[in-house]
MARMIFI-644000 format. One record per atom (N, C-alpha, C): residue in one letter; x, y, z. Coordinates in steps of 0.02 Angstrom, whole numbers, padded with zeros to 5 digits, always signed. Layout:
BEGIN
AXYZ...
//
This chain:
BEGIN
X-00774-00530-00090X-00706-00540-00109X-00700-00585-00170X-00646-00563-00206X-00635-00599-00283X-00579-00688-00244X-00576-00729-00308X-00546-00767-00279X-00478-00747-00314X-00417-00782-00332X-00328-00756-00336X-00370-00740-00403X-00394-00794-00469X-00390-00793-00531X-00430-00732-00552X-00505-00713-00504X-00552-00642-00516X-00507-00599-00508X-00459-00568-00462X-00425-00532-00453X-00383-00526-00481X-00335-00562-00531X-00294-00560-00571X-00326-00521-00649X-00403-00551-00642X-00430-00531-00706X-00461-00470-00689X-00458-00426-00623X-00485-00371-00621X-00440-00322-00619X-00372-00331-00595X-00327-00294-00623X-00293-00291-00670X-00307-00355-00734X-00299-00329-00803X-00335-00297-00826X-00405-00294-00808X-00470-00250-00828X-00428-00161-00830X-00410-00157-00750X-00397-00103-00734X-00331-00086-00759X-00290-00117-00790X-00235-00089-00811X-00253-00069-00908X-00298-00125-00909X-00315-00088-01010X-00368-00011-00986X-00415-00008-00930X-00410+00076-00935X-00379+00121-00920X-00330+00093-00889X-00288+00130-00870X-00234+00157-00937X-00237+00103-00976X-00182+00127-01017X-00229+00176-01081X-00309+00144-01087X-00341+00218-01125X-00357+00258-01095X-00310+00265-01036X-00322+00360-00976X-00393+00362-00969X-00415+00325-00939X-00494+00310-00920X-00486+00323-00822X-00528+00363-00797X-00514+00388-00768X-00566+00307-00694X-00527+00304-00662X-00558+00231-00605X-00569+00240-00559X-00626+00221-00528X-00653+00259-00461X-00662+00194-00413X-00617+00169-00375X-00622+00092-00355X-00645+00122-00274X-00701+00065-00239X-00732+00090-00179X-00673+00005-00154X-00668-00007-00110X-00636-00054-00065X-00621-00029+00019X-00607-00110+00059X-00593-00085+00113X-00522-00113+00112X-00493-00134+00049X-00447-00165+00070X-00398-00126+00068X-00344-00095+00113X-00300-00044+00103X-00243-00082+00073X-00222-00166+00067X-00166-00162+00018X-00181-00156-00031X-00240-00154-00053X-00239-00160-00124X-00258-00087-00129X-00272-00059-00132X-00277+00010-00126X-00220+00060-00135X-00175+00030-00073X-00106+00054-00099X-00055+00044-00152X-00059-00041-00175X-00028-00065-00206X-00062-00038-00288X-00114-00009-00300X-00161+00005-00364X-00153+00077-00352X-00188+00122-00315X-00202+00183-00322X-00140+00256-00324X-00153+00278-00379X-00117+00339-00370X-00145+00395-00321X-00191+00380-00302X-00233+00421-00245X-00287+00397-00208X-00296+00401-00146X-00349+00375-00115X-00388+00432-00057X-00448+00392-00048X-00515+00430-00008X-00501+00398+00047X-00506+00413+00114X-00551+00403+00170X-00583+00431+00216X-00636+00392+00209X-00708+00421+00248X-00702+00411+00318X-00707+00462+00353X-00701+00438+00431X-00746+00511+00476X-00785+00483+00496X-00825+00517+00548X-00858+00575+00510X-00879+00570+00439X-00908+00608+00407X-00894+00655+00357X-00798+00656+00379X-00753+00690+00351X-00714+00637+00282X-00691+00673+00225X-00670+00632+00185X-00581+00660+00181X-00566+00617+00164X-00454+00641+00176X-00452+00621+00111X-00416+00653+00067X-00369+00629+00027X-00318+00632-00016X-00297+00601-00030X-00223+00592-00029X-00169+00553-00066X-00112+00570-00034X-00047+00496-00089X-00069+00445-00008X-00073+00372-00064X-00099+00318-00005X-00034+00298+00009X+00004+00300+00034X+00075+00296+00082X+00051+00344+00108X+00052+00396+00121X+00039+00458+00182X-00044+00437+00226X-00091+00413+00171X-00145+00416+00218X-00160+00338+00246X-00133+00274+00192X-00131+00221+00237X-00089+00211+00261X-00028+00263+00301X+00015+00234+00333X-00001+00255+00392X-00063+00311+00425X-00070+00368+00454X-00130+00295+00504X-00082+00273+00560X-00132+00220+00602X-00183+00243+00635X-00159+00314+00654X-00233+00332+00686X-00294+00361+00661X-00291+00351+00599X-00346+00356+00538X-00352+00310+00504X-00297+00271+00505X-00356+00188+00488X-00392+00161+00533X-00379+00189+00626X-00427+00143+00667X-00480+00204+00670X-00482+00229+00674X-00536+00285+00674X-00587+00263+00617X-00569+00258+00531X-00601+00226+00482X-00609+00152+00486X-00580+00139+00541X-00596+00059+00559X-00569+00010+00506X-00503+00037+00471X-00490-00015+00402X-00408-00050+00448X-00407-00093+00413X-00357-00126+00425X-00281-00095+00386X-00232-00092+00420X-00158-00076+00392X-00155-00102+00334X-00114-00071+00291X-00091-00132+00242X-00018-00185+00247X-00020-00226+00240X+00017-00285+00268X+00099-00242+00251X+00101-00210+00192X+00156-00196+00175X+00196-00150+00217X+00159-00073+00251X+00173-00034+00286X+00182-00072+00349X+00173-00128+00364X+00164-00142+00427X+00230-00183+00439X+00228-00215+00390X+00295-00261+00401X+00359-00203+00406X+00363-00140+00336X+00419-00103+00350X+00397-00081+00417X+00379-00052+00439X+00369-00015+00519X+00407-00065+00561X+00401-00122+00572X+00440-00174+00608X+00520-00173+00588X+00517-00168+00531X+00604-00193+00504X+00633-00116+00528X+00594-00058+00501X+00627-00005+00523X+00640-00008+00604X+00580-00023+00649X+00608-00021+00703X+00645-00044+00746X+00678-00110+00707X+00718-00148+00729X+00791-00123+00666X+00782-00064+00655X+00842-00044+00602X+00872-00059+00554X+00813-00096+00490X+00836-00150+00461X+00801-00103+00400X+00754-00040+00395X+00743-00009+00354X+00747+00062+00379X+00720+00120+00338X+00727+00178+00346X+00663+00184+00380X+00653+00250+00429X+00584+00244+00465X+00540+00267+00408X+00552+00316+00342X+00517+00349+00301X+00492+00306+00257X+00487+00239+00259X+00502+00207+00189X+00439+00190+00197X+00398+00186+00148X+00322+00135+00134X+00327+00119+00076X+00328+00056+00082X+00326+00013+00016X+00262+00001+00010X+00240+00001-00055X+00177-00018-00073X+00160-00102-00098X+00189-00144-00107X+00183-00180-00110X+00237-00234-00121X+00247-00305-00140X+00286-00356-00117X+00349-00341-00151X+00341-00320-00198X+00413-00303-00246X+00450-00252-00214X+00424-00204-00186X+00433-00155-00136X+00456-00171-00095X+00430-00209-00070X+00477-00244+00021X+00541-00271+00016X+00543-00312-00060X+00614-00360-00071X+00668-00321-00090X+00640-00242-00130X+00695-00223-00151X+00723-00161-00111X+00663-00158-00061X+00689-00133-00004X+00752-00145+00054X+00757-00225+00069X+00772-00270+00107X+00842-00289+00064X+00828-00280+00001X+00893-00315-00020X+00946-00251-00031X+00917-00200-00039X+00953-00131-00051X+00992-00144+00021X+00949-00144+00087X+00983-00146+00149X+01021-00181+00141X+01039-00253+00113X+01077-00320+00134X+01148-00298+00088X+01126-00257+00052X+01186-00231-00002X+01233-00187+00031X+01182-00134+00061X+01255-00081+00107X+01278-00113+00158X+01248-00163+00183X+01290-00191+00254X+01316-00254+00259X+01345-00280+00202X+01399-00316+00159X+01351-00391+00151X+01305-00396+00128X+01243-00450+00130X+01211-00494+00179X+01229-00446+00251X+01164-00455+00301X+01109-00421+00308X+01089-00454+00320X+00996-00421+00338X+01002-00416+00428
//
């Protein structure tokens, strides 16, 4: 694992190839970051490979325990707010900016409660 400042400098790495359309092949187990970075993702599970838009395949729990990876924090928190009716059940946010402007969109139609 990188520490905050490696990781900050590895996703500027990845955003200057990204912007010369350099094509990035990132291996991780970490599914937020995965989600929060990838326009597409792999997972390997029982020999078989899936893949996919990572909202559909890291939101899919019984193929992250099967691949033995952990949720990503983001899908997990909406899954809660939705089920307590505080988001839409469809919604996966990919990451933190995602959640707030998720949450605040809600606090907007229902006269600024959450």
């Amino acid at each position: 694992g990188l520490d905050p400042a490696g990781v900050a400098e590895m996703f500027q790495a990845l955003e200057r190839l990204e912007e010369s359309r350099t094509t990035v092949v990132l291996s991780t187990h970490d599914a937020a970051l995965a989600l929060d970075w990838a326009s597409s993702v792999a997972i390997v599970e029982g020999g078989t490979v899936r893949q996919g838009d990572p909202g559909e395949l890291l939101g899919n729990a019984s193929l992250l325990a099967a691949a033995r990876l952990a949720a990503p924090w983001s899908l997990e928190l909406a899954a809660k707010l939705a089920r307590d009716g505080f988001l839409p059940q469809s919604l996966r946010p990919r990451n933190v900016s995602e959640v707030h402007a998720s949450i605040a969109a809600h606090a907007l139609r229902h006269g600024g409660r959450v």
